[in-house]
N, C-alpha and C positions, 0 to 999 in steps of 0.2 A: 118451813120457816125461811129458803132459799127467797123466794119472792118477795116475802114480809119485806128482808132485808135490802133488796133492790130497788123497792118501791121507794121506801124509805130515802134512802141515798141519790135516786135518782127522779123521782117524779113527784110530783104536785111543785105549785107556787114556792118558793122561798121568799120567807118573810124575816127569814134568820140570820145573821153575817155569822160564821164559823172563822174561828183563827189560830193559830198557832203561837205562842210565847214558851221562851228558857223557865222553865221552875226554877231558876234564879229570879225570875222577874215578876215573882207570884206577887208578893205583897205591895209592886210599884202599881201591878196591874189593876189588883184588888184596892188600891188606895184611890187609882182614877175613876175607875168603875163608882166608886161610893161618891166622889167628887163629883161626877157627870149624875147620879144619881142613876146609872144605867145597872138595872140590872146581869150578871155572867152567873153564865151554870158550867162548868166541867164537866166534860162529855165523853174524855179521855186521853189520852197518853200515847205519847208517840214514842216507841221504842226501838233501838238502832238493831238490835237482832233480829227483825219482825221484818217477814222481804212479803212486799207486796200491802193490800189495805184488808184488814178483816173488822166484823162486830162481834164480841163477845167468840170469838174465835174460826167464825162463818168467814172464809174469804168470799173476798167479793170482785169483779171486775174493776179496777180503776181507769180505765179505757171507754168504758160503757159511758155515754154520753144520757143526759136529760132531756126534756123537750127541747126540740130547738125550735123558737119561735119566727126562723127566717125563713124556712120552708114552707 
């Protein structure tokens, strides 16, 4: 599953913009989303005890870089 998970986070095309927002600012974000008519999915939760990046509890490199298309 180690690979799955690297794959994932790190290669193929991104067609996706990922971001971060306050769960105070669920319902401002949720109100523009429907306004732009753009659909968001929750992906997860970022937690101040949690050192380092994991999936479902798998750590994973956050240093590990993706294609780089300048090479």
């Amino acid at each position: 599953p180690g690979h799955i998970h690297r794959a994932l986070l790190h290669g193929g095309d991104d067609y996706e913009l990922l971001f971060t927002a306050p769960s105070a600012q669920h319902q401002s974000v949720a109100e523009l989303a429907h306004t732009l008519n753009l659909p968001l999915h929750c992906i997860g939760v970022i937690t101040p005890q949690q050192h380092g990046l994991s999936i479902n509890g798998f750590a994973l490199d956050s240093n590990a870089l993706g294609y780089d298309h300048f090479r």
